[in-house]
TITORDO-218895 format. One line per field, with one value per residue (C-alpha): residue number from 1; y, z, x; residue in one letter. Coordinates in nm, 3 decimals, padded with zeros to 5 digits, always signed. Example, Ala and Ser with C-alpha at 12.3 -4.5 7.8 and 13.67 -1.06 7.14 Angstrom:
torza = 1; 2
north = -00.450; -00.106
up = +00.780; +00.714
east = +01.230; +01.367
guro = a; s
END
This chain:
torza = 1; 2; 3; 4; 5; 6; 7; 8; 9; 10; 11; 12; 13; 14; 15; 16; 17; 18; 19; 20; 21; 22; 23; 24; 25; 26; 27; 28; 29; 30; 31; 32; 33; 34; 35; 36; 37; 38; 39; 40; 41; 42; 43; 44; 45; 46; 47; 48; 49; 50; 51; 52; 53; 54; 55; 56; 57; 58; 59; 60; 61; 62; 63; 64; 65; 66; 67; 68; 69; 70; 71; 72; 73; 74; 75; 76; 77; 78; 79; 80; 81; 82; 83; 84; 85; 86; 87; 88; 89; 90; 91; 92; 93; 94; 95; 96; 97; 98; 99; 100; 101; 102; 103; 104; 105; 106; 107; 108; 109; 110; 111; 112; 113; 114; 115; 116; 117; 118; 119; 120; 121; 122; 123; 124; 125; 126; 127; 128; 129; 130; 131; 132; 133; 134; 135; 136; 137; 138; 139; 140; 141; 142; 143; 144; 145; 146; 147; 148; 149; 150; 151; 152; 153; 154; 155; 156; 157; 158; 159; 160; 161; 162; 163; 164; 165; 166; 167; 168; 169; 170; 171; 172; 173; 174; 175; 176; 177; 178; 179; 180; 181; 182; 183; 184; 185; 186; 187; 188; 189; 190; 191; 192; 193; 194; 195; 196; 197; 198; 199; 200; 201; 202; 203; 204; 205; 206; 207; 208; 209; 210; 211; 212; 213; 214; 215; 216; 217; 218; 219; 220; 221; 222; 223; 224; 225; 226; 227; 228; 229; 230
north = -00.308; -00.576; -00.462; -00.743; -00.933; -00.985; -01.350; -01.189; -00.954; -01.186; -01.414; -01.185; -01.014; -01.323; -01.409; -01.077; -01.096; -01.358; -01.201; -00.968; -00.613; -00.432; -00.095; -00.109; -00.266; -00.533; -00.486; -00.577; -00.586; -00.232; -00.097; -00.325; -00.169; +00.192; +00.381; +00.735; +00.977; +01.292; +01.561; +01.710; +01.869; +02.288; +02.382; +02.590; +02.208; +02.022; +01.920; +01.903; +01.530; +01.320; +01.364; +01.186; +01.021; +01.041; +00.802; +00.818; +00.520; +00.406; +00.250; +00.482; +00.220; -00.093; +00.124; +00.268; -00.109; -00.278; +00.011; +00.065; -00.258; -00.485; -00.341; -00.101; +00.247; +00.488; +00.691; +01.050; +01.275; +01.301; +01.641; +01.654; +01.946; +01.882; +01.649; +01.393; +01.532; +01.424; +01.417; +01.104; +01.070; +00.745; +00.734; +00.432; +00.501; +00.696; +00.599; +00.316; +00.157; -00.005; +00.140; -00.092; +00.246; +00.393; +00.724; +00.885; +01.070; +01.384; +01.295; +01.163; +01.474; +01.736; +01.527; +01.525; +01.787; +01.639; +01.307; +01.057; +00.805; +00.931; +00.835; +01.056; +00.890; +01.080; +01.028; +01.141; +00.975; +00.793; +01.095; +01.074; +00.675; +00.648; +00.888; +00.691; +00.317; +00.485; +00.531; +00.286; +00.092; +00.033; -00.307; -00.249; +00.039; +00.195; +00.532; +00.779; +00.573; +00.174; +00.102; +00.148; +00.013; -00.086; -00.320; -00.507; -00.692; -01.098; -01.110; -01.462; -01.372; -01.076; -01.326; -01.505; -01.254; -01.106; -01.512; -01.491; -01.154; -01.286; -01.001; -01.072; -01.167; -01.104; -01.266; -01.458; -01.452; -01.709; -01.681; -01.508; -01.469; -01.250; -01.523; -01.263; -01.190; -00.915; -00.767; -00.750; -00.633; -00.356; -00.205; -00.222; -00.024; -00.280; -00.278; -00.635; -00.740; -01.025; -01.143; -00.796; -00.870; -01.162; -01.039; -00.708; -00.964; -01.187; -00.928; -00.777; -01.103; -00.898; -00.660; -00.939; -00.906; -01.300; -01.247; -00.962; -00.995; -00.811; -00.759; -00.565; -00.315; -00.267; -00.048; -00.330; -00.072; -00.259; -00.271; -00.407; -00.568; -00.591; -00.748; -00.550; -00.719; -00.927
up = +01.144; +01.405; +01.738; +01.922; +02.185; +02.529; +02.444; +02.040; +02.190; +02.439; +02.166; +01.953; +02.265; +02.363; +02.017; +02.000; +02.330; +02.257; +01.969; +02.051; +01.824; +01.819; +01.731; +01.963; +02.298; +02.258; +02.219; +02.537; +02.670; +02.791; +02.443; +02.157; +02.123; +02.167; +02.070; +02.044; +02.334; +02.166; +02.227; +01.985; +01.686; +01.628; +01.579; +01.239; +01.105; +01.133; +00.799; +00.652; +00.499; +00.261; -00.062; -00.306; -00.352; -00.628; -00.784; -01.076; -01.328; -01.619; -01.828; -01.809; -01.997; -01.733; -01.428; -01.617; -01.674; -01.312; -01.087; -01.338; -01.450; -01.214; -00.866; -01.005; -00.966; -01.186; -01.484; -01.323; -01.563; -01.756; -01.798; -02.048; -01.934; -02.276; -02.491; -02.323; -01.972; -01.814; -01.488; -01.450; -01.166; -01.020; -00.801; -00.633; -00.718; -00.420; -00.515; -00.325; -00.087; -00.196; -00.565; -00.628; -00.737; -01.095; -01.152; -01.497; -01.508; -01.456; -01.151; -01.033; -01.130; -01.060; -00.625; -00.675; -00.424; -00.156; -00.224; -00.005; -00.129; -00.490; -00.666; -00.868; -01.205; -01.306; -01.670; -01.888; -02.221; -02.519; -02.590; -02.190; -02.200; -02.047; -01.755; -01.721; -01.703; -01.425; -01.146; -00.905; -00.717; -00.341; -00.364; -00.556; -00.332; +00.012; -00.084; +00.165; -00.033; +00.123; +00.013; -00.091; +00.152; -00.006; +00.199; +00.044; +00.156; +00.101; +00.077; -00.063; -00.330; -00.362; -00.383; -00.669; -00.884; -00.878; -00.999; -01.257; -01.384; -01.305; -01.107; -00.868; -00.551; -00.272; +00.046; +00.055; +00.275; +00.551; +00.533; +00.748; +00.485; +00.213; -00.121; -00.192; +00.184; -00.011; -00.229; +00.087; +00.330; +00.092; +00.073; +00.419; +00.513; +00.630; +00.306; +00.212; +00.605; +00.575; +00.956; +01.018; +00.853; +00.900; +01.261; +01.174; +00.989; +01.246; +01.538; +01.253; +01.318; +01.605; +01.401; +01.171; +00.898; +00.828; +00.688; +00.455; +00.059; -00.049; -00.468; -00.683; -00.939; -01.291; -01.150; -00.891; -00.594; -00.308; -00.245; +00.123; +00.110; +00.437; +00.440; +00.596; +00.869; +01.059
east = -00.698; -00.703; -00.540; -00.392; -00.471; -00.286; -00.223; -00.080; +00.153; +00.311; +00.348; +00.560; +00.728; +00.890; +01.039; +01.203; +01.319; +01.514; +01.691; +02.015; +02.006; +02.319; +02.106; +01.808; +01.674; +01.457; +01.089; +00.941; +00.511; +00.544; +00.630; +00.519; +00.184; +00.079; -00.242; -00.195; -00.218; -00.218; -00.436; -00.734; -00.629; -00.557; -00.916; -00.771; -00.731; -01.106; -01.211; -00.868; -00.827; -00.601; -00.675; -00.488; -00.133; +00.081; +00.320; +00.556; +00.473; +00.713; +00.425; +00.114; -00.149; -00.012; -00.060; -00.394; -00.452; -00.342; -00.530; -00.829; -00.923; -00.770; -00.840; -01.149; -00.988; -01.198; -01.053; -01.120; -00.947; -00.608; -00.470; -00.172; +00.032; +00.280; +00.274; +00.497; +00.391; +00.056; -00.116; -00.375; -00.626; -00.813; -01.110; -01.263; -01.634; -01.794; -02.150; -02.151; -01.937; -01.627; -01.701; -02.058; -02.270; -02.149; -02.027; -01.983; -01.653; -01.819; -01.947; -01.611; -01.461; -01.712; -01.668; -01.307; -01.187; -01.461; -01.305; -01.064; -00.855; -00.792; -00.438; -00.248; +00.005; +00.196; +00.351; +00.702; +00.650; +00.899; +01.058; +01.217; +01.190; +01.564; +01.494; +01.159; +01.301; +01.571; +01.255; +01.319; +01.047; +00.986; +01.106; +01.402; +01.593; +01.496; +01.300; +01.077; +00.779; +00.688; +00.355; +00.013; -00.283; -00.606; -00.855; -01.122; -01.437; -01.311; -00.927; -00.897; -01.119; -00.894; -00.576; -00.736; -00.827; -00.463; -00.402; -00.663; -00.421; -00.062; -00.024; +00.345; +00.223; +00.498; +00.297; -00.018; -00.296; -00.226; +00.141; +00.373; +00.653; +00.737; +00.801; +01.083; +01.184; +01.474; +01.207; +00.984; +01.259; +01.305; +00.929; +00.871; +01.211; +01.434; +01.643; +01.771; +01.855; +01.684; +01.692; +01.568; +01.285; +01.196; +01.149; +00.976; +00.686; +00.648; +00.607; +00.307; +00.146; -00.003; -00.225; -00.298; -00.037; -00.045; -00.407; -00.266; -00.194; +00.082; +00.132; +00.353; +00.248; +00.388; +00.652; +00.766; +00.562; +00.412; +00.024; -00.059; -00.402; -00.600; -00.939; -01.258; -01.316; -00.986
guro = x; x; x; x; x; x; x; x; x; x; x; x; x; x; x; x; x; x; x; x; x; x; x; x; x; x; x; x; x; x; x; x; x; x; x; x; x; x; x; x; x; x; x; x; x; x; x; x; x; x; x; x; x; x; x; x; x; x; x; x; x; x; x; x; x; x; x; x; x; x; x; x; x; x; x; x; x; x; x; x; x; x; x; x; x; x; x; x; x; x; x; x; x; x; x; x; x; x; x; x; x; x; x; x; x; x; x; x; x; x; x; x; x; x; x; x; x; x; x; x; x; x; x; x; x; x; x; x; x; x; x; x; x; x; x; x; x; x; x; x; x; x; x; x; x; x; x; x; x; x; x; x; x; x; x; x; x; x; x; x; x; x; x; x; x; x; x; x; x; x; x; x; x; x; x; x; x; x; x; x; x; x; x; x; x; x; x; x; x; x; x; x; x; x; x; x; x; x; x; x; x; x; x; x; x; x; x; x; x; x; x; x; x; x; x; x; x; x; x; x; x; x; x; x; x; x; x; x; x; x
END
């Protein structure tokens, strides 16, 4: 992630310092930016690290489909705890970075509890299809969930493949708007105020958010793209 410059955050400082908010103080240079100042970790916790996340999908072949084949997620392993109930797990490749050296499924599985960044579907099937199409997604309600981050090596090459697929794309790379500023407001937890958010993406600017893609997956859930390098 790009930390911002001097010049960045005095940029952004001074358009929200010229907005009134009834339910904070203004951002200000002082504040706008902080690295963390905490102290080492209990010793009990080196060597604990994230795992996987999990999301509830609707439609278990499209999310199969849009994190498998379109962004190159590996098929792990499916465990089908009932017949309508299964557990599905995705693994960028860890062969190689970004996914370039092949795994067989074995492999993937046999490394899964050594590996980072792993994503978790799970599935209800037809027989609970009314409770299913009742999930909402991050851009259709405020939840505890905003996003999934991914970052990738070339971002407008990113951007068109997600073209090439008709995937929803909610802000290109280059742009400092959401196309659907509600949809938008709503994933990144400023529910449909759209002034509010409007505000909250510009002052991102500053760690490079403009160069970002953001998409939709087939359950309407936000994916933040950031390239490698910004």
């Amino acid at each position: 992630m790009l930390y911002p410059t001097a010049s960045l955050v005095a940029l952004f400082t001074g358009f929200l310092l010229t907005i009134v908010r009834a339910c904070a103080p203004p951002v200000n240079a002082s504040n706008a930016f902080q690295l963390g100042q905490d102290g080492p970790a209990d010793a009990v916790t080196l060597g604990y690290s994230l795992n996987h996340f999990s999301l509830l999908v609707n439609d278990i072949d499209a999310s199969m489909h849009f994190y498998g084949r379109i962004l190159g997620m590996r098929h792990v392993f499916t465990f089908r705890a009932t017949p309508e109930f299964s557990i599905n797990y995705l693994s960028f490749s860890q062969g190689g970075s970004n996914g370039t050296g092949y795994q067989t499924g074995e492999a993937l599985f046999a490394q899964k509890t050594n590996t980072m960044g792993q994503l978790e579907l799970i599935y209800r099937e037809k027989c609970n299809r009314s409770y299913q199409s009742n999930i909402p997604a991050t851009t259709q309600t405020e939840n505890t969930f905003s996003h999934v981050g991914l970052v990738v090596p070339d971002i407008r090459s990113f951007q068109r493949r997600m073209e090439k697929f008709k995937v929803p794309i909610l802000k290109r790379t280059g742009e400092s708007s959401f196309d659907d500023e509600v949809r938008g407001a709503r994933a990144f937890g400023v529910g449909s105020d759209i002034q509010q958010g409007r505000m909250a993406v510009r002052a991102l600017a500053a760690i490079g958010f403009e160069q970002f893609v953001i998409v939709v997956d087939p359950d309407g859930n936000a994916v933040e793209v950031q390239p490698e390098q910004v």
